[in-house]
Backbone as a ProteinNet text record, in pm:
[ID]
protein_1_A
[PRIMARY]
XXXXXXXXXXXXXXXXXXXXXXXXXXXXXXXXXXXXXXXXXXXXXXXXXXXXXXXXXXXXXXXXXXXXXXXXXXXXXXXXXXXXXXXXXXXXXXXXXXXXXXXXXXXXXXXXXXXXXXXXXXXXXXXXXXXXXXXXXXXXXXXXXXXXXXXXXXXXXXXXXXXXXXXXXX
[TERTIARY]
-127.3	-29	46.4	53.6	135.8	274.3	340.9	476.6	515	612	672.8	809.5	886.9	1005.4	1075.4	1163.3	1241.8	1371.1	1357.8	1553.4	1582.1	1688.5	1710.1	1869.9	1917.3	2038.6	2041.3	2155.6	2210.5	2181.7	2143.9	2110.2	2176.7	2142.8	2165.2	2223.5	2165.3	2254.6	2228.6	2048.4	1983.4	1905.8	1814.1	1804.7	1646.9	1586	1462.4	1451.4	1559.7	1553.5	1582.3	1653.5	1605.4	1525.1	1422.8	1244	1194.1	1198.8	1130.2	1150.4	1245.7	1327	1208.7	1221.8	1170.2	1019.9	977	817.7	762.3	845.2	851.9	841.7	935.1	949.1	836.3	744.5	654.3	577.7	539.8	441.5	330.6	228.9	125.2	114.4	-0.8	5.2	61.5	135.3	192	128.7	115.8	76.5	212	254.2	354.9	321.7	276.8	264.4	417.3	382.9	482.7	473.2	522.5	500.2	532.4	609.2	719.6	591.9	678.3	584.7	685.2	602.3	663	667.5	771.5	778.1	857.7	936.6	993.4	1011.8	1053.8	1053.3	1153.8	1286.7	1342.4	1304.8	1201.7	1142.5	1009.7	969.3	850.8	908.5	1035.9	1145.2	1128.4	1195.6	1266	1142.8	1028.3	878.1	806.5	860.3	751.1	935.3	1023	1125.8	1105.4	1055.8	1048.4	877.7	779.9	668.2	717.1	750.9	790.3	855	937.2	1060.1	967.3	862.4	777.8	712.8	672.5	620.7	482.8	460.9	290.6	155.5	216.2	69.1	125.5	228.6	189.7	81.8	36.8	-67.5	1.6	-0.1	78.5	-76.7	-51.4	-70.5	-1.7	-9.9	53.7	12.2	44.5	-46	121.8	90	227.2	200.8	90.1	23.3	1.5	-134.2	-241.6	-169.2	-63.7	17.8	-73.5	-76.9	-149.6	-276.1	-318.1	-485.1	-462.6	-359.9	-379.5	-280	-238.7	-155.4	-304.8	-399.5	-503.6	-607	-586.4	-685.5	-608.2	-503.2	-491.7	-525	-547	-596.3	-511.2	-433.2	-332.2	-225.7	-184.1	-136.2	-7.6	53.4	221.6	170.4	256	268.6	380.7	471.9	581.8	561.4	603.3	579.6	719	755.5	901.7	847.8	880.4	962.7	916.4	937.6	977.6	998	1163.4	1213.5	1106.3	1071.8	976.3	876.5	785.4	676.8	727.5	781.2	829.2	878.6	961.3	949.2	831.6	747	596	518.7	507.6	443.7	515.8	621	678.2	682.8	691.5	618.2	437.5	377.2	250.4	253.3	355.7	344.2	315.7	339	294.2	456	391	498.4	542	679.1	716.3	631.8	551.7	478	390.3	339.4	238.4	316.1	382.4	451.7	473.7	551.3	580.7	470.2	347.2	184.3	136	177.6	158.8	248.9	345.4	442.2	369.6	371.4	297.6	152.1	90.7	-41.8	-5.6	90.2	150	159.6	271.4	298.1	159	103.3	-43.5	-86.3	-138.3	-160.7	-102.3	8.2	111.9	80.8	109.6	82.1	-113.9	-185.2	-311.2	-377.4	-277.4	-282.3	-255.2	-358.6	-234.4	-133.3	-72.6	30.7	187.1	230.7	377.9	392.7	448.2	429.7	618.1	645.4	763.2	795.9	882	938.6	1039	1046	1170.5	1248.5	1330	1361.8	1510.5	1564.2	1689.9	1764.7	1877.6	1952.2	2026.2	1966	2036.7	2151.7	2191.3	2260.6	2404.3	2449.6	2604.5	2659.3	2587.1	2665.9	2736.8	2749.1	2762.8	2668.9	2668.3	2535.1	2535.6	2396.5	2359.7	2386	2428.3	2433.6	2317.2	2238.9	2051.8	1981.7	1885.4	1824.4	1740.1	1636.5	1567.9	1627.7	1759.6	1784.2	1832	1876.3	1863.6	1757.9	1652.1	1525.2	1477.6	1493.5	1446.9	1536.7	1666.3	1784.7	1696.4	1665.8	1656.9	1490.5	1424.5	1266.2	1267.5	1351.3	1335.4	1442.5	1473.5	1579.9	1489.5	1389.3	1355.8	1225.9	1171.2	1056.8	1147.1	1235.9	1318.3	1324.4	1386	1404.9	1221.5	1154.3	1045.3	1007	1050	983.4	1104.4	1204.3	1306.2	1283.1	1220	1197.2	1053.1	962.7	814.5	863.1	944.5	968.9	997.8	996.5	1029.4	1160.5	1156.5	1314.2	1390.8	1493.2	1577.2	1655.6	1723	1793.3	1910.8	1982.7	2091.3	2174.5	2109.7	2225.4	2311.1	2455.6	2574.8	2665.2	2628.6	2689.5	2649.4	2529.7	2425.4	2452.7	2495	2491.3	2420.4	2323.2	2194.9	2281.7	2294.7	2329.5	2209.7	2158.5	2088.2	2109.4	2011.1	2008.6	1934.6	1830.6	1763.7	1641.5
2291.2	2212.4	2300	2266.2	2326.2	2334.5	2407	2429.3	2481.4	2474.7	2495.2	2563.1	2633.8	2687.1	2698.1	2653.3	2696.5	2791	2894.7	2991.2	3037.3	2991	3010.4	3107.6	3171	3150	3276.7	3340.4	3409.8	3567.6	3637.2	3808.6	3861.9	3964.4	4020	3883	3813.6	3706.3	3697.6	3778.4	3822.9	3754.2	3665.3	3569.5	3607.9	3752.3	3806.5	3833.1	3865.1	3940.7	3852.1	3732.8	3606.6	3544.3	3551.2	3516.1	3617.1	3710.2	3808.3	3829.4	3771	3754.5	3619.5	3506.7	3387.9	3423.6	3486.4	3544.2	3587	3683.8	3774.3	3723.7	3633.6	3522.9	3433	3416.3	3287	3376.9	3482.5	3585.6	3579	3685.2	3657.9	3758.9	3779.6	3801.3	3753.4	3840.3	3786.5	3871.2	3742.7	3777.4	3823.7	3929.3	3925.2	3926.7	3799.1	3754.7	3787.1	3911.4	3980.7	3873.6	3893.5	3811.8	3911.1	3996.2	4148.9	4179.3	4269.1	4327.4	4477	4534.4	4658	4673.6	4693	4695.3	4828.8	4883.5	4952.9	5065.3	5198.7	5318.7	5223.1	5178.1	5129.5	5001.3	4935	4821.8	4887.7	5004.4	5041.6	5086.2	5139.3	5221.6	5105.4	5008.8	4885.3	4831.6	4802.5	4728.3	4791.3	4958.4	5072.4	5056.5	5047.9	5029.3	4911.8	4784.8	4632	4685.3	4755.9	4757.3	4852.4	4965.3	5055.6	4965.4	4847.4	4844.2	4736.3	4677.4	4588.6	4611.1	4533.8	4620.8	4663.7	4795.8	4863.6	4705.7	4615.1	4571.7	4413.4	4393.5	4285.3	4329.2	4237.5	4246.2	4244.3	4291.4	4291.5	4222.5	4148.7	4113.5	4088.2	4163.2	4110.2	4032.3	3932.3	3842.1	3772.4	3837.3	3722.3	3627.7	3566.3	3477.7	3323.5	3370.2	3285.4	3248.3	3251.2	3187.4	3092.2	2963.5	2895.3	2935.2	2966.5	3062.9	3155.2	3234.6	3361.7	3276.6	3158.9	3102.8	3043.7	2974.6	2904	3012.7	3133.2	3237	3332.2	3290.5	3353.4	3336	3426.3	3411.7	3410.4	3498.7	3483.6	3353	3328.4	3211.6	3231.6	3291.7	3340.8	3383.3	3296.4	3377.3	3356	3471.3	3485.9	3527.8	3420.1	3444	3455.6	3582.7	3678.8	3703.1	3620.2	3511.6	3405.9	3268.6	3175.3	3242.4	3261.5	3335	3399.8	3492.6	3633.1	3517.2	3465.9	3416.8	3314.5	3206.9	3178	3222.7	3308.5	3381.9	3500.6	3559	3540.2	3470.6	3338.2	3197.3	3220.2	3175.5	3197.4	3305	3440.4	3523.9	3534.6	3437.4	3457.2	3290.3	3241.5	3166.2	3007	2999.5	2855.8	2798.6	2644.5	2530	2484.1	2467.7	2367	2276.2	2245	2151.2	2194.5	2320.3	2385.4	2442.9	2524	2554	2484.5	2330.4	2272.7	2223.9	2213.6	2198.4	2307.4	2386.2	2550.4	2551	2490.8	2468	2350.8	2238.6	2135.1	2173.4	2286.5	2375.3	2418.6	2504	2611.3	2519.5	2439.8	2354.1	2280.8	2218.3	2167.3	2273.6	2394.2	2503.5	2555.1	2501.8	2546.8	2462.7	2312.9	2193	2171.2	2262.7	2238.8	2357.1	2428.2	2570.1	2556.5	2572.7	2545.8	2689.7	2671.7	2792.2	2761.6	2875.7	2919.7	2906	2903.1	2948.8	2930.3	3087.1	3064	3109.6	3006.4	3026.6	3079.4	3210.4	3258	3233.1	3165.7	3211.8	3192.1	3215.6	3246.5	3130.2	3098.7	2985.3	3050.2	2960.4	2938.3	2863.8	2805	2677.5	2708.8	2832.1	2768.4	2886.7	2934.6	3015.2	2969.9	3014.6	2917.3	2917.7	2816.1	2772.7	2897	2917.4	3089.2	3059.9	3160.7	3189.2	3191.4	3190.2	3166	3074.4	3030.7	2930.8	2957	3111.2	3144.7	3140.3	3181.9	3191.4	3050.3	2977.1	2818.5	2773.2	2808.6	2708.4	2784.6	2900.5	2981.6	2914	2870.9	2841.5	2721.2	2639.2	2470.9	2453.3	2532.6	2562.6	2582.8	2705.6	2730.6	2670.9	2563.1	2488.2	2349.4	2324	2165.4	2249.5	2396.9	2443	2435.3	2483.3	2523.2	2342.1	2248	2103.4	2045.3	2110.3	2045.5	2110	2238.8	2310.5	2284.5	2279.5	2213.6	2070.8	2006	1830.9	1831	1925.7	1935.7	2024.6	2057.6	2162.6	2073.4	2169.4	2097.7	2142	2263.4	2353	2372.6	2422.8	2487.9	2539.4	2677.3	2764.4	2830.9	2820.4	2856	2961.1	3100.8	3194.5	3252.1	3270.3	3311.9	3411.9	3517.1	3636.4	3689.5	3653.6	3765.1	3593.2	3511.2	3405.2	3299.9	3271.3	3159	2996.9	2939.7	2798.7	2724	2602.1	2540	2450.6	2386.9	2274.9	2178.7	2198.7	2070.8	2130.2
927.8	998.2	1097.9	1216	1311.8	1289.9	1304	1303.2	1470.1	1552.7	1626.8	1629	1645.9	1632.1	1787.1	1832.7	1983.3	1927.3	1966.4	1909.3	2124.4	2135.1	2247.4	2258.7	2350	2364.4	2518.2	2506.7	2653.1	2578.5	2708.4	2692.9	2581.1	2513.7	2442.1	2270.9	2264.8	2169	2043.9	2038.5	1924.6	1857	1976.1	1984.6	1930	2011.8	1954.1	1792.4	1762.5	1625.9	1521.1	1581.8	1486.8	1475.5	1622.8	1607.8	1533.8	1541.4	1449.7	1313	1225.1	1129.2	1076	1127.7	1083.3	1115.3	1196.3	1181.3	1075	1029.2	926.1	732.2	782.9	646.9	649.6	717.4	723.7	659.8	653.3	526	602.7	617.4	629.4	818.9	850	967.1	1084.3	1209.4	1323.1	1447	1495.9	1685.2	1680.6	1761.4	1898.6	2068.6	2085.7	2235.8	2339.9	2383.9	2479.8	2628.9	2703.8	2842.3	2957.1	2912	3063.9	3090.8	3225	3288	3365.6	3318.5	3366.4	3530.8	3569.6	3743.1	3757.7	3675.1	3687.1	3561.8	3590	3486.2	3358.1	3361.1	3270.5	3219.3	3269.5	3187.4	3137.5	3155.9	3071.2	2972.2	2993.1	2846.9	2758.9	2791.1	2747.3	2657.9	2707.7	2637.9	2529.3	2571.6	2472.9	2345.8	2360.9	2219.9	2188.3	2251.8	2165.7	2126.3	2136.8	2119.1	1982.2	1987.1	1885.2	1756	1786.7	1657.2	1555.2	1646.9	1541.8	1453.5	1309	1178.8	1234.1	1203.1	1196.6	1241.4	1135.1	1120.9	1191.3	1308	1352.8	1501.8	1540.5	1654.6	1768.3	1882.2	2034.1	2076.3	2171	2270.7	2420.3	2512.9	2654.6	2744	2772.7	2861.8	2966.2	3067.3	3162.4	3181.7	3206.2	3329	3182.7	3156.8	3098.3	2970.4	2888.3	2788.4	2677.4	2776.7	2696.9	2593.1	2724.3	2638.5	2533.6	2563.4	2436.9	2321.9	2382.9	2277.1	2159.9	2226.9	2154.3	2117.6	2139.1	2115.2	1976.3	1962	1829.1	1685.1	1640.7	1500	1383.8	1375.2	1259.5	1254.3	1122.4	1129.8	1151.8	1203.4	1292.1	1410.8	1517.5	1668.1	1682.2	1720.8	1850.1	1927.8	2065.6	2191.8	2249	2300.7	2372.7	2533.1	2587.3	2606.4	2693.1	2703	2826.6	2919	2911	3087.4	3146.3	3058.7	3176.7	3250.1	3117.5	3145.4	3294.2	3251.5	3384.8	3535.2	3537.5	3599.6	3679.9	3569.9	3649.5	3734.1	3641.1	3729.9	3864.7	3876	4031.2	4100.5	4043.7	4099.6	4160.1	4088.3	4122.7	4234.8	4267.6	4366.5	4327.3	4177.7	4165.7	4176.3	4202.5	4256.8	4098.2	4130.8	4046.4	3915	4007.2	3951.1	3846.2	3902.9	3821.1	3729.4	3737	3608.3	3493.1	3537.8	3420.4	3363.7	3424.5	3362.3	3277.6	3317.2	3213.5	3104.7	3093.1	3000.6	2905.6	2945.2	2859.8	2795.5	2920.7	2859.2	2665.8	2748.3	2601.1	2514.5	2543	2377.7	2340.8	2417.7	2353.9	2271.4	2327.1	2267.6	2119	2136.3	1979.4	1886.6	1933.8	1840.3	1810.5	1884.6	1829.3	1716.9	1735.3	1618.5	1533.3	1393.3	1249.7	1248.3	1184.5	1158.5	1195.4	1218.6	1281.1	1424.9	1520.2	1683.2	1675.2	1715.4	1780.8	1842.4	1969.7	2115.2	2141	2239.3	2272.4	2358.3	2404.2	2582.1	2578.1	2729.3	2745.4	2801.3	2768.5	2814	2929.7	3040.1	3164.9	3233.3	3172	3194.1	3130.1	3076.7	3069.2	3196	3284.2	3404.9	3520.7	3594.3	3748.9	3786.7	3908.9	3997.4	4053.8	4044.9	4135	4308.6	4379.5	4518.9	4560.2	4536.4	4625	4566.3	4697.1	4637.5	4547.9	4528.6	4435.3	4305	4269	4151	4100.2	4172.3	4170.5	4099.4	4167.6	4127.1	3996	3989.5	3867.1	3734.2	3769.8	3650	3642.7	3733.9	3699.6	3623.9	3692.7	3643.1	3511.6	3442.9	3290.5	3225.5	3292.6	3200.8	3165.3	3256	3268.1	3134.7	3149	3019.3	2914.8	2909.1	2790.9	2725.7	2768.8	2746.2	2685	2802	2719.7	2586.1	2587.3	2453.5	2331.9	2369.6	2257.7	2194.1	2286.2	2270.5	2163.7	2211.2	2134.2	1976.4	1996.4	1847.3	1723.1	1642.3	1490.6	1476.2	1494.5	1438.7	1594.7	1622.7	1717.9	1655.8	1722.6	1730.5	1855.7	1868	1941	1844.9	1952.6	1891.9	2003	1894.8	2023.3	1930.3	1999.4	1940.4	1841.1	1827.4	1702.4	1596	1594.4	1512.8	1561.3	1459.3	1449.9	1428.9	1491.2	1541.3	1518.3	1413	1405.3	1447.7	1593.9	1684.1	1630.4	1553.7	1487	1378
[MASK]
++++++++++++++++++++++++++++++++++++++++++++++++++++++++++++++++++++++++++++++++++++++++++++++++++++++++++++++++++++++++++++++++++++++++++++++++++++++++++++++++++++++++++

């Protein structure tokens, strides 16, 4: 039986380490489906300490792009996938519209709900800031807010954490 999980909240909120927490408890083997991408010396720091702090024997996988796929290509019956944001943010880096994105989004969750097991979603809440000063960061807030809504709506569980505290949304 598929299970779904959404834990969302704002930077630093601990929002990973409560996906990794409920990974952990589901027993049994875990994907960790990464999404970053190193562009810079302090995001290769940043990827090789979230790559380092995970137990010995869960599996890394990195995939920015293709989500869905390595979502339906896993084998163990736990995946966490860290994160939405990046991943999104890729897509529009690699130039897809609107449109396509939120098709890559409905990709993924098909992908989750056709997996037996665990699958749980990370990403970052956009929506309690001000409206950004550019239009890019505009469309980036409204883009992973309209994924975030669909992947909260497809879930079983939700999570909202604020300030290192797990807020159960449903």
């Amino acid at each position: 039986m598929a299970v779904i999980v959404f834990v969302t909240g704002g930077a630093r909120s601990g929002k990973s380490s409560h996906a990794e927490r409920l990974a952990a408890a589901a027993g049994g083997p875990v994907t960790y489906l990464a999404t970053a991408q190193a562009f810079d010396d302090e995001m290769t720091a940043r990827i090789a300490r979230h790559r380092d702090g995970r137990p010995p024997d869960w599996v890394t996988v990195e995939q920015p792009l293709d989500v869905p796929a390595a979502v339906g290509a896993v084998s163990t019956p736990t995946v966490l996938l860290d994160c939405l944001s990046l991943w999104v943010s890729n897509l529009m880096l690699a130039d897809l519209a609107d449109e396509g994105v939120l098709e890559r989004a409905d990709a993924l969750l098909a992908a989750a709900r056709a997996r037996p097991g665990l699958t749980v979603l990370v990403t970052n809440e956009v929506g309690f800031g001000i409206v950004p000063d550019n239009a890019l960061a505009r469309r980036y807030r409204d883009l992973l807010g309209w994924v975030n809504q669909r992947a909260a709506a497809a879930s079983d569980e939700a999570w909202l954490l604020v300030s290192g505290l797990p807020v159960r949304l449903k």
